[in-house]
N, C-alpha and C positions, 0 to 999 in steps of 0.2 A: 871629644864626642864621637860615638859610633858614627860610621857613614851608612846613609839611610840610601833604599836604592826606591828612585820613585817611579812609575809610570804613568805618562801622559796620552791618552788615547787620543787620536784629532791636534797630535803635536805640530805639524806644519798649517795646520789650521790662522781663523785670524786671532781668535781669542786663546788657542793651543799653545802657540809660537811667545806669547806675551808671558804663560803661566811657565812655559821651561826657559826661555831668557831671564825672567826671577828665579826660578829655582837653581840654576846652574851657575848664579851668582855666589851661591854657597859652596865651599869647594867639600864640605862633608855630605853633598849628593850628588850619589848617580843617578841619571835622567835618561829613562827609555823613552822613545814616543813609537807609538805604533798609529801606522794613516794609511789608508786605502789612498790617499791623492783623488779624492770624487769632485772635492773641494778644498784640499791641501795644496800645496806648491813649497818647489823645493828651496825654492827663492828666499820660504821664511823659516829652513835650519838654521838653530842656532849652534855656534862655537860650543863645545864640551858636551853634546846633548849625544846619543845615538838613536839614529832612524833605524826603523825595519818597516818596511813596506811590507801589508798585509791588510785583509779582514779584519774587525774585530772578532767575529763569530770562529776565525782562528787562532784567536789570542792564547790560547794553551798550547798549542805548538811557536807559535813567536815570542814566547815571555817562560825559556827555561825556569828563570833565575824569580824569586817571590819577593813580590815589591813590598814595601811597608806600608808605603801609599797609593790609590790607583785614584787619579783623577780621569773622570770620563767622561769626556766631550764629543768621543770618534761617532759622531751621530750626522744622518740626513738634517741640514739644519734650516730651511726656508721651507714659508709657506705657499706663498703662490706656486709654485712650479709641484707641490706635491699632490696634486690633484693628479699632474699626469704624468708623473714620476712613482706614482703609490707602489711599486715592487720594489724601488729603490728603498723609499722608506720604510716598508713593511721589512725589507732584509738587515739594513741598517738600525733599526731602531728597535727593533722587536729581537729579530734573533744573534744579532749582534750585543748586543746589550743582555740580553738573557746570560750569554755564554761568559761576557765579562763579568756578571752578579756572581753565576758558577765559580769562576775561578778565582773571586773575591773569595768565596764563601770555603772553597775547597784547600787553595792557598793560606788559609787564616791570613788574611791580610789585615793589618791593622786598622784602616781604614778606606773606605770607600767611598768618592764625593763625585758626588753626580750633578751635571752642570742641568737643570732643567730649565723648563720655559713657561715666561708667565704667561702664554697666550693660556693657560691654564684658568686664570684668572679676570678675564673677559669682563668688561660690569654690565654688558649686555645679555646675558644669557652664562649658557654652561659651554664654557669657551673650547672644553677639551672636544667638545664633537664637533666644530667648525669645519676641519679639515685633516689631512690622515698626519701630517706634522702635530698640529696641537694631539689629535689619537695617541698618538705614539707618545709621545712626549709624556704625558698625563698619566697612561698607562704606565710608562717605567717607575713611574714615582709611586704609584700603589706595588708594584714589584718590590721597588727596593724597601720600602715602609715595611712591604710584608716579610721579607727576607729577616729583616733584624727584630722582628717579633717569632716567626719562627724556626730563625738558624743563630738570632746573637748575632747577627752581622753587624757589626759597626760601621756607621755611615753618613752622611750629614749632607743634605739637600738643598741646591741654590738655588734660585730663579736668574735668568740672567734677562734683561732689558736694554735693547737694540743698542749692541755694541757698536763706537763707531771710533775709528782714530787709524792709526798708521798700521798698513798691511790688509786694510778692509779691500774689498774686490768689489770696483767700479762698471764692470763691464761683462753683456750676456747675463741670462734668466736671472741667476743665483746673485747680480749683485746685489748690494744693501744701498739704504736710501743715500742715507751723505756722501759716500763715494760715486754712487751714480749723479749726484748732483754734482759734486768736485769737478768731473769727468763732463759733463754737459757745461758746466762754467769755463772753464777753461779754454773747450771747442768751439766756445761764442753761441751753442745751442739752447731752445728753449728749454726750462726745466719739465721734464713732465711728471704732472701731480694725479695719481688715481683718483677718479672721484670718488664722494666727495670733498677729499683734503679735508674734512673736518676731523678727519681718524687720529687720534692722537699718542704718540709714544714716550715715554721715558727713557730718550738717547744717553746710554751710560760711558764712559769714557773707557775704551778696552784694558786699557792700565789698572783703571780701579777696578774691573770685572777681576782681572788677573791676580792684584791683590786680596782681595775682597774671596773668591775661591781657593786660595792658599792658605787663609787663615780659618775658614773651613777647614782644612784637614788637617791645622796646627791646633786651633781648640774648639769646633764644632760639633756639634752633636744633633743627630734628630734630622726632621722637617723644618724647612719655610725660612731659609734666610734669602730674601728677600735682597738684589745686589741691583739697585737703581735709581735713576738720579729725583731728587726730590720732585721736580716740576717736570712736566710734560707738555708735548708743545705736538698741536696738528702738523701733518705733513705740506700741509699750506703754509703756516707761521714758517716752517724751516725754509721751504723754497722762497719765501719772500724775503729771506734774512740774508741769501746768495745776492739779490735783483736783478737786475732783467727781467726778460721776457719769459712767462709759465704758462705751459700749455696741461688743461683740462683731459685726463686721454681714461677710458674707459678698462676696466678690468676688476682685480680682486681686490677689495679693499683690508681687506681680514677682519679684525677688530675694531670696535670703537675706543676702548681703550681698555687695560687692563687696571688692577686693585693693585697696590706697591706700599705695602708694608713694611719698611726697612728696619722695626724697631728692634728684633730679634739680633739682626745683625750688628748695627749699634751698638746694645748693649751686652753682645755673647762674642763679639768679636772685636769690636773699637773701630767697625769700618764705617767710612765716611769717603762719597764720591769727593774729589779734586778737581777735576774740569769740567765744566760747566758746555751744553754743548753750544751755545749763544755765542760767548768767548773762543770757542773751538774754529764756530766759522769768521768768526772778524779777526782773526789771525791768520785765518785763509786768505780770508781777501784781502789783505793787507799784504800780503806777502807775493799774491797774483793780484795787482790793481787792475791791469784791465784784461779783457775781456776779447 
């Protein structure tokens, strides 16, 4: 087999780092990753991969060489904090990603899979105006939809739903909910749940996200594969599944919950989540009994 050369945008990332530790499994790829480190760490390079630290909005100067495949994750990826972070995400997300769609398009690259976000899909309203994350996010996906209607770009669109497992970041603005609970279980603290904990997610197992986006750009096509775990469970139900003591604390709650249509992927891809996140935490606590 030809050796395919890929690149991974948001490679040292939590969900990045997952997608090129599978790919570099294969020894017929080569695996660039390009990270700004905003929310990377070098902690999660993988063995055979190579880094280049940079922009994405410089990715035509960092990516001589034209990949087969470009998976693109190197995005501003939380919502709370992008309220007052918005120049971060407006440069990241918009003009970073513009320049990656460019050098898809200018590159002929064979494919182009873009990790996107179901706060898009909100069943409360129109989820994509919530905040400048879901903005941004929402907007790249009418970019790339319109790029392969008017340049033949080839490309294939995932939603990803709140990643969580090994290399997730527990600590400061940016972490995510199950590692910040990990991280407060362990320290004997209380959990703290935004109100009103009745918000609910689709915690997906980052393994299967990783999977589940590689076969994306193995035989995906189009919009709307959909990469999340069947049931969804309030940020109350999870913190209650840790026990102890949960504290009520006031902030942004985001969504009440998003729409997760997995049928597409299913059937156009054969994916199906693995870990359960229920299972996830009672292997936690089982492994840290006390407290």
């Amino acid at each position: 087999m030809a050796r395919k050369t890929i690149l991974v945008t948001g490679g040292a990332g939590h969900v990045g780092s997952h997608i090129i530790e599978m790919l570099v499994a294969d020894s017929n790829n080569r695996v660039i990753s390009v990270d700004n480190y905003f929310n990377g760490h070098e902690e999660n390079h993988v063995a055979g991969a190579e880094y280049r630290r940079g922009h994405t909005k410089d990715v035509e100067a960092l990516v001589p060489e034209t990949p087969d495949i470009v998976y693109h994750l190197g995005e501003y990826a939380r919502i709370t904090p992008s309220f007052e972070d918005v120049r971060q995400v407006y440069e990241m997300n918009m003009i970073g990603t513009f320049a990656v769609v460019e050098f898809c398009r200018f590159r002929k690259v064979r494919k182009l899979v873009y990790a996107a976000s179901s706060t898009k899909f909100a069943i409360e309203g129109d989820g994509r105006h919530q905040n400048p994350y879901s903005f941004t996010k929402a907007t790249n996906v009418d970019l790339i939809n319109d790029y392969g209607r008017w340049y033949k770009l080839p490309y294939a669109i995932c939603y990803f739903y709140n990643a969580f497992g090994p290399r997730e970041r527990g600590e400061g603005k940016y972490a995510t909910v199950i590692a910040k609970f990990e991280r407060q279980y362990l320290q004997g603290e209380p959990l703290t749940v935004v109100a009103p904990g009745t918000q609910k997610r689709a915690f997906t197992y980052v393994k299967d996200l990783a999977r589940g986006i590689i076969l994306a750009g193995q035989h995906g096509f189009g919009d709307g594969y959909a990469l999340g775990a069947p049931t969804s469970y309030s940020i109350l139900q999870i913190a209650e599944a840790f026990g102890g003591p949960i504290t009520i604390v006031d902030g942004y709650a985001g969504r009440e919950e998003s729409g997760n249509d997995p049928t597409k992927a299913r059937e156009e891809l054969g994916w199906e989540p693995t870990v359960g996140v229920m299972d996830y935490i009672r292997d936690f606590i089982r492994k840290y009994p006390g407290r």
